[in-house]
Structures are given as C-alpha cells and as structure tokens.
N, C-alpha and C positions, 0 to 999 in steps of 0.2 A: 071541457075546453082547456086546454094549456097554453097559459101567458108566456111568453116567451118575450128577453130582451137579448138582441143581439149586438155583439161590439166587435170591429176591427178597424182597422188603423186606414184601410184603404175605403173611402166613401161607397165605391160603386161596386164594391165587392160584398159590402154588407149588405145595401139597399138590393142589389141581384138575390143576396141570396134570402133576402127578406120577404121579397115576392115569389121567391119558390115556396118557403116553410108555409106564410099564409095561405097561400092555396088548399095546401092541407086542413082535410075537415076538422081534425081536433086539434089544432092549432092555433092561436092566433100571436102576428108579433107585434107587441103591445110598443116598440119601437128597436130602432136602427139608430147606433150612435157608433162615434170615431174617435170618440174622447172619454178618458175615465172618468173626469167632472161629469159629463152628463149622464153616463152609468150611473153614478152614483145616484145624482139628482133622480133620475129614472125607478129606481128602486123605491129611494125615501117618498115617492108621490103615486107608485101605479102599483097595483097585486101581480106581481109579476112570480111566476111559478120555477122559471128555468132561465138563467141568464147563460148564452152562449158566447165565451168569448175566445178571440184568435190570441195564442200563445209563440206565435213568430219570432222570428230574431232576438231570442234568447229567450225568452219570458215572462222577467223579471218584472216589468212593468206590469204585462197582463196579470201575472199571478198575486202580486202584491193589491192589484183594484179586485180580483176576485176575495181576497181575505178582507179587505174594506167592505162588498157588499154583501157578504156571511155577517158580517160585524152588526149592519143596519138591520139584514132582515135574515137571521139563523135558519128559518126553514126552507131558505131558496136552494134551490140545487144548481151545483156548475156544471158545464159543463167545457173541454176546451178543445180547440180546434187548432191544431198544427200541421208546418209544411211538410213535417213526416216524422217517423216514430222516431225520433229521440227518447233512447231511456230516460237519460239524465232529467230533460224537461219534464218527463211523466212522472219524473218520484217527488220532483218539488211540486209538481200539481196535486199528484195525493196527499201531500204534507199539508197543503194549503186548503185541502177540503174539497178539491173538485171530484166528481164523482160519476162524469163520462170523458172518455178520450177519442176522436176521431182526426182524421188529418184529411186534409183537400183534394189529395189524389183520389182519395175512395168513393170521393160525390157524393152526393147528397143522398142517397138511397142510405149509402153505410150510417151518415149522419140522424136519418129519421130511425134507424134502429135503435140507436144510444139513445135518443131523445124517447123514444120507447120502454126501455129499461130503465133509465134513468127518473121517467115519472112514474113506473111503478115500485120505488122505492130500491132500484137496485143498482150498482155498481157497473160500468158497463168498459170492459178494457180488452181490444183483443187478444184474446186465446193466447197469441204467437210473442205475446211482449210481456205474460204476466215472472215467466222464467228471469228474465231480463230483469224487470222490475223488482221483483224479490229479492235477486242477489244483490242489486244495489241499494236495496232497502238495508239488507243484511250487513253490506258494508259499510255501509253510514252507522248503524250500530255499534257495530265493532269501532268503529275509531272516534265515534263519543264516551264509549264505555272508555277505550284505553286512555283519552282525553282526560276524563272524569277521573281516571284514577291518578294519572299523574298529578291534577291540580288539586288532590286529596292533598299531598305532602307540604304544599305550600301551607305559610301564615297567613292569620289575619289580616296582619299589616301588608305581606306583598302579596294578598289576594285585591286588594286595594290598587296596589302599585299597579302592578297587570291588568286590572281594570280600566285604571287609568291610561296606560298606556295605550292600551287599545283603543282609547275614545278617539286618540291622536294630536291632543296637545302635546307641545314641547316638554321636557326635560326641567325648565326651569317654573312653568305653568301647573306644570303635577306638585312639583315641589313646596309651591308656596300653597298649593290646595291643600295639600297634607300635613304641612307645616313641619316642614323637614328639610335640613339643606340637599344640593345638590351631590355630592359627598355620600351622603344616608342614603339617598335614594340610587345612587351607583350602585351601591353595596347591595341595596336590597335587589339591583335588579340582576347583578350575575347571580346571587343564590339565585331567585328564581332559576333563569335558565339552567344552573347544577341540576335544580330536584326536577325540571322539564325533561330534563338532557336534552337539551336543543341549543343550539348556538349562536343563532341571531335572534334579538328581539320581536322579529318579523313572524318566525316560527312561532315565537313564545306565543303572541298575540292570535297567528292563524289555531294554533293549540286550543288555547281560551277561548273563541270561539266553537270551534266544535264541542268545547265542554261546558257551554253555556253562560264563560264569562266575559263581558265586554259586549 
C-alpha cells in the first residue's frame, strides 16, 4: 500500500482528486491539504510514501514546500502536478528533488502511471519533454559555469561587497557592516562591475547569483 499526501491550493480539486487515488487498491491518501503548513505538519506526524503536489502559477511556492518536506522526511518521493508542460517549471522541479512530473489535462490515468514508477524507485518524465528539459538543464550550466568564472577574478574584500549588495541593504548599511566609508565602497563596487563586465549593479548581483553568491 502506498501513502500518499496530496496538496493544491484549490480545496475541492484536491479532496476530488483524493477520492479518485483512494479508490485505488494500492493506494491509500493518507490526507488532502491546501496549505503548505499543513503539508508539512502531515509529513512530520503520518508515514507518508509519496507527496503529490500542484506546481501552478509559477511554482515557486509548491516547490520550495516540496524541498521543506525532502528536509523532514528524505526518503519521501514527489511528485508534481501542472497545468501543462512547462519546461522551465520541470527543471526547477528536478533541481528541487521531485521525481514525477504529470500535468491535468492528461487525467488521472497518466497521473496513476507516474505514481507507478515513481514508487518503484524510478523517475518518471514524459518521453516528449525529456529533450526540452536537458537543454535547459545544459543551459543553466553554462551560465553558472560562465558566472563562476567571472566571479573567480574578484577579491576577498568585493566578494563581500557583492554579497552584500545583493542581500539589498542600502549603500550606507553595507558600509558601516564592513566598516568602510561610503567613498571605499564606491570604488570597490565599479571594479567589481570592470572584472564582471556588466554595467549595472543589478547585473552584478543577477551574476552572483547564478554563481552562487548572495
């Protein structure tokens, strides 16, 4: 039997599709939530095997409660359910650990196959997005790598500053963190941008980020 918790944001979309999955002999859903608090809470108190959650309207939220409930309980498997194949969304989902992808139009038929593969320890991504997915896997590499090397050339000191900067205090807030006037940390921030070769601070910082700093 496979425990299963399922989460979406719309009440009576979950609870529907919660009394379909139960029905299924080796199924059981161990609960139906609309809130990542209770996801969570769900996890840390029930043996739950597969957590199915919707990855709509952007993601962001679904995916980051997915790496919270990897955090609590490592051997759970995701799975995530969208309103259609968006690469973009699938590569931050595999980044974040999920390890089926289905989407709504396909029904729940397509859904019981991923939930099929997925508990017997496999990956489960249609065939037709895995091209899609690679290359944008591939390109996110490339411009961490190229990230990474640009922010080789900086110092110590304005590996700091750029950190700082990116957190998003002021100018004068960094300053007295560093203990440095306003003045020194001007200076320090156009090098930066020279060894970046980027021109707006904004860049510098979207940079740093893809290269892991800030």
């Amino acid at each position: 039997m496979t425990r299963l918790l399922l989460a979406d944001g719309h009440r009576s979309f979950v609870e529907a599709l919660g009394m379909l999955l139960d029905s299924e002999p080796s199924l059981e859903v161990v609960a139906t939530v609309a809130e990542a608090d209770a996801a969570l809470r769900v996890v840390r108190s029930e043996p739950v095997d597969v957590a199915v959650l919707t990855v709509d309207g952007g993601g962001n939220g679904c995916l980051a409660v997915g790496r919270e409930l990897l955090a609590v309980r490592p051997q759970l498997k995701l799975v995530a359910v969208a309103a259609d194949d968006d690469v973009t969304l699938l590569a931050r989902a595999v980044r974040e650990g999920f390890r089926g992808w289905a989407t709504k139009e396909r029904g729940v038929a397509s859904l019981l196959e991923v939930l099929d593969a997925v508990v017997r320890g496999e990956t489960s991504i249609p065939p037709l997005l895995l091209t899609g997915l690679l290359a944008h896997l591939l390109q996110e590499h490339e411009q961490t790598y190229e990230a990474e090397t640009r922010l080789a050339a900086l110092t110590g000191r304005e590996r700091e500053v750029l950190k700082a900067i990116a957190s998003g205090d002021s100018r004068q807030v960094i300053a007295d963190e560093l203990a440095i006037s306003t003045n020194t940390l001007r200076t320090h921030l156009q090098s930066i941008l020279t060894k970046l070769e980027v021109h707006t601070t904004l860049a510098a910082v979207a940079l740093a980020r893809r290269g892991g700093v800030g």
